[in-house]
SERO-4910 file (N, C-alpha, C, O; in steps of 0.05 Angstrom, whole numbers):
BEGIN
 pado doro    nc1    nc2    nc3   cac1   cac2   cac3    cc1    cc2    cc3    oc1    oc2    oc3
  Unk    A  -1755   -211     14  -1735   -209     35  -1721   -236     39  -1697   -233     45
  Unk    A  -1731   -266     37  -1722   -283     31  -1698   -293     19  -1681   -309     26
  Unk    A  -1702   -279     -2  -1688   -288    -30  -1668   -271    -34  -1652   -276    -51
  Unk    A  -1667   -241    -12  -1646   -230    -21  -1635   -216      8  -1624   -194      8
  Unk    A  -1641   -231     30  -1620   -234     57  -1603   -221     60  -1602   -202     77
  Unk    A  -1588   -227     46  -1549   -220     45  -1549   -195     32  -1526   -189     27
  Unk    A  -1568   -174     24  -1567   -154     19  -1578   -130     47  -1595   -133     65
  Unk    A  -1562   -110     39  -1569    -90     58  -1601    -82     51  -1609    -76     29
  Unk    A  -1621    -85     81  -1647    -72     75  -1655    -45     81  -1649    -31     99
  Unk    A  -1670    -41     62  -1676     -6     55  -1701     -6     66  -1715     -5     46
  Unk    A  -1719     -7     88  -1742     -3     90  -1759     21     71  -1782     15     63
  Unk    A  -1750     40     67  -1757     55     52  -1765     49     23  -1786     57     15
  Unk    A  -1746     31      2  -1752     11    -11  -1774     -8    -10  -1792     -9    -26
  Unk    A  -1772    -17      1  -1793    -36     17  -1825    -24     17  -1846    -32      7
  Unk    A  -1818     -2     34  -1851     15     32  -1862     17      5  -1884      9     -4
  Unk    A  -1841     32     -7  -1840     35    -31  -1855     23    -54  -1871     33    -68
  Unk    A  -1843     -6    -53  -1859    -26    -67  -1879    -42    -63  -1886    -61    -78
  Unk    A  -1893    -31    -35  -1920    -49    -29  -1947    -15    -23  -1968    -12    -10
  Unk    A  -1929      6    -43  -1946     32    -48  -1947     41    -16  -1971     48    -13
  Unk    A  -1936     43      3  -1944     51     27  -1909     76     38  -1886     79     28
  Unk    A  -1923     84     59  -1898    109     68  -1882     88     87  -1892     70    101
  Unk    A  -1858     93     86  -1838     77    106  -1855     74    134  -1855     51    143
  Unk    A  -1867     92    147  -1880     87    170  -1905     71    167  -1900     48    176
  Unk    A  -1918     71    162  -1941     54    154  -1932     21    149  -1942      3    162
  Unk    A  -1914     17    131  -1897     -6    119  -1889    -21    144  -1895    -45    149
  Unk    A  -1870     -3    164  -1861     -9    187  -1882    -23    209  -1883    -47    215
  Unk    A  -1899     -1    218  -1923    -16    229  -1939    -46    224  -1942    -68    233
  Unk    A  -1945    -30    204  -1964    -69    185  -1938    -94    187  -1942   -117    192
  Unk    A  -1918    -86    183  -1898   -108    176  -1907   -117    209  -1926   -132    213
  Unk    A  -1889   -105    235  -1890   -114    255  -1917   -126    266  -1917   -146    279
  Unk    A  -1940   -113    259  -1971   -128    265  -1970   -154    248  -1985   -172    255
  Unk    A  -1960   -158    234  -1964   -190    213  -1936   -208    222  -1937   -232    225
  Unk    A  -1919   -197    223  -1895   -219    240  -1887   -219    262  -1877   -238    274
  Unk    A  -1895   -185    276  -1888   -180    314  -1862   -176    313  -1852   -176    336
  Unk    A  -1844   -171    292  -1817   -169    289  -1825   -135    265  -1845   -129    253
  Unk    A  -1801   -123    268  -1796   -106    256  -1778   -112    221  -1765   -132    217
  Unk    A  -1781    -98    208  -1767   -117    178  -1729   -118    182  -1716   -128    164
  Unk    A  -1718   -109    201  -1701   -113    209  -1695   -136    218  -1682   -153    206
  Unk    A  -1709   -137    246  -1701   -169    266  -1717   -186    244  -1711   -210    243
  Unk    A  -1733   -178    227  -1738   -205    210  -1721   -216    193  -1720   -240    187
  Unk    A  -1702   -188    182  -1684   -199    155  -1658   -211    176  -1642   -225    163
  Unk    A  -1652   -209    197  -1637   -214    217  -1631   -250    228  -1612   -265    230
  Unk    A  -1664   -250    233  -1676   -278    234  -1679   -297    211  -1679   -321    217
  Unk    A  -1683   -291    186  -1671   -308    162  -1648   -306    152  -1642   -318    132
  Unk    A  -1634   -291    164  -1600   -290    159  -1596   -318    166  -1592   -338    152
  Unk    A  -1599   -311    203  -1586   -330    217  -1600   -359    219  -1588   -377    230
  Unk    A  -1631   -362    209  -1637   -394    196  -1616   -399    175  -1600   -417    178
  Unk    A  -1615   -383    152  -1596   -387    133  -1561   -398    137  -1547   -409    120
  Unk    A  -1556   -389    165  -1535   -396    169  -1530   -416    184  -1508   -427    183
  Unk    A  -1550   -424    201  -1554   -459    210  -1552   -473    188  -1534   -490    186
  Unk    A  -1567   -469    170  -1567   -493    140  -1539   -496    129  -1529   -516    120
  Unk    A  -1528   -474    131  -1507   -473    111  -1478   -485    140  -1454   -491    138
  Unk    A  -1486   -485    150  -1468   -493    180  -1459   -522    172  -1437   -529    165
  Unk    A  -1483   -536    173  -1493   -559    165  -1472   -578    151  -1466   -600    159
  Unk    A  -1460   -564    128  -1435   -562    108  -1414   -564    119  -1394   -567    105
  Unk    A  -1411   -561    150  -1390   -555    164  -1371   -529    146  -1347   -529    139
  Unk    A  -1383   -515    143  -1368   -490    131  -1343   -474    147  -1334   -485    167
  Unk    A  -1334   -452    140  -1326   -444    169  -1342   -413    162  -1349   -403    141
  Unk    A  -1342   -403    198  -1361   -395    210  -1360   -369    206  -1382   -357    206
  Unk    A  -1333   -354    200  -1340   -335    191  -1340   -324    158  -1345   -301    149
  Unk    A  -1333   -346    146  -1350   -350    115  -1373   -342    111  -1384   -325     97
  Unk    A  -1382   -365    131  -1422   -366    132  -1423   -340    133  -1430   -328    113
  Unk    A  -1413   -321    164  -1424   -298    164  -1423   -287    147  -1444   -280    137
  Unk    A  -1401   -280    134  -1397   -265     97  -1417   -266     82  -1426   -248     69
  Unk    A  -1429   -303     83  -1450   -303     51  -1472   -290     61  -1487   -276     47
  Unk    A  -1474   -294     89  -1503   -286     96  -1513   -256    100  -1536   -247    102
  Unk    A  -1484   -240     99  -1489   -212     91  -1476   -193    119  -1476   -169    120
  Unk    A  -1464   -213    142  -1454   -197    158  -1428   -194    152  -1415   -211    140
  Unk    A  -1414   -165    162  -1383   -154    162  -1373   -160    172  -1350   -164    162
  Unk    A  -1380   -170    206  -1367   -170    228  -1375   -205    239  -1396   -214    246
  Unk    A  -1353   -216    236  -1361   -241    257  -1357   -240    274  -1365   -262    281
  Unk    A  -1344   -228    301  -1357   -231    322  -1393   -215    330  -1405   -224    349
  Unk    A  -1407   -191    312  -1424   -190    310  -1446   -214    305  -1466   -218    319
  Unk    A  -1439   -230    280  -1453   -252    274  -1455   -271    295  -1476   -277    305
  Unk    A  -1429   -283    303  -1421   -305    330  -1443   -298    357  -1453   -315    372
  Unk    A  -1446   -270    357  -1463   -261    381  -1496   -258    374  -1513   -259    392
  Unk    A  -1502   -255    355  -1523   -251    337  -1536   -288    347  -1554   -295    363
  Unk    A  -1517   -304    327  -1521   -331    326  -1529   -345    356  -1549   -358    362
  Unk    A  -1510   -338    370  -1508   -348    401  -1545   -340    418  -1561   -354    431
  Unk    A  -1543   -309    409  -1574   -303    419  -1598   -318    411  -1617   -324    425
  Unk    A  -1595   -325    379  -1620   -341    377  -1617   -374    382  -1636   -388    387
  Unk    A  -1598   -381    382  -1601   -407    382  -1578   -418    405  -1568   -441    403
  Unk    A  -1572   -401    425  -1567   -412    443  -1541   -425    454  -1538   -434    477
  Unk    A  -1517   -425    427  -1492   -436    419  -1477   -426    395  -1487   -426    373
  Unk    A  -1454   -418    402  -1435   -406    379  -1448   -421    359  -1459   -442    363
  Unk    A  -1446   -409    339  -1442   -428    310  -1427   -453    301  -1440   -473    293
  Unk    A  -1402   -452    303  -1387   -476    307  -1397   -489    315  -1415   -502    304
  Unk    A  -1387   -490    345  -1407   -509    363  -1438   -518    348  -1438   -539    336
  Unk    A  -1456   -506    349  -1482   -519    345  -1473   -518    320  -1495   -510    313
  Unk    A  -1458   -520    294  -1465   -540    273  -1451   -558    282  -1465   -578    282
  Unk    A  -1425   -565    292  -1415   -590    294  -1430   -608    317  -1422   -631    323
  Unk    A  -1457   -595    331  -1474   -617    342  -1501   -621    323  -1514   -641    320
  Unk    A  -1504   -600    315  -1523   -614    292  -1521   -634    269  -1541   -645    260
  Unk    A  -1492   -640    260  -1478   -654    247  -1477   -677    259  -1482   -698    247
  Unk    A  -1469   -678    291  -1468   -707    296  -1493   -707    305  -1494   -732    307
  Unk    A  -1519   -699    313  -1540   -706    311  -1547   -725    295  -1558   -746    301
  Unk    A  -1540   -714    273  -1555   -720    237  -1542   -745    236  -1559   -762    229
  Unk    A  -1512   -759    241  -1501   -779    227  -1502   -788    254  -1482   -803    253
  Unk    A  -1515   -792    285  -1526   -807    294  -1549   -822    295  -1550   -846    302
  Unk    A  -1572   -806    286  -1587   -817    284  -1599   -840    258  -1595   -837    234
  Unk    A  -1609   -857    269  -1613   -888    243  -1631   -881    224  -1649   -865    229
  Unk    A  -1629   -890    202  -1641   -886    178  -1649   -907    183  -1638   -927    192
  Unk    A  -1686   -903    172  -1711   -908    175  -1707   -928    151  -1696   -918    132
  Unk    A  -1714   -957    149  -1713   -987    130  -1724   -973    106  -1728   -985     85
***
């Protein structure tokens, strides 16, 4: 799920390849992360799109690579977990980064 984010997820797939029925798959997934394989592939979208922010990219690019249609979906997505449009929180994580002093 990692490695392939930006693709649409098939839970059914998924069951599939760890020999179990979509319901079963569903269950165990949420008992080992407390997230459903949805809000999980959801939640490494949008780490994925902090990093790539980083780049000062623009914002609804990012959303593109990271597999969403809709940027204002993504913008609202982004905003819920971390608290600040996208924009915004990469261009403060950016000056974070080139404020703070590099270590001798």
């Amino acid at each position: 799920m990692r490695e392939h984010y930006a693709e649409t997820l098939r839970v059914a797939d998924l069951a599939a390849l760890a020999r179990m029925s979509p319901a079963s798959f569903h269950r165990h997934f949420k008992a080992v992360t407390t997230m459903t394989p949805v809000q999980f592939q959801k939640q490494v979208r949008l780490h994925e799109a902090r990093r790539l922010l980083l780049g000062a990219g623009d914002v609804a690019g990012v959303g593109y690579a990271i597999g969403y249609e809709s940027p204002s979906q993504f913008s609202r997505d982004y905003r819920r977990l971390f608290g600040a449009p996208p924009g915004r929180d990469g261009a403060a994580i950016r000056a974070r980064l080139t404020a703070e002093p590099t270590l001798p």
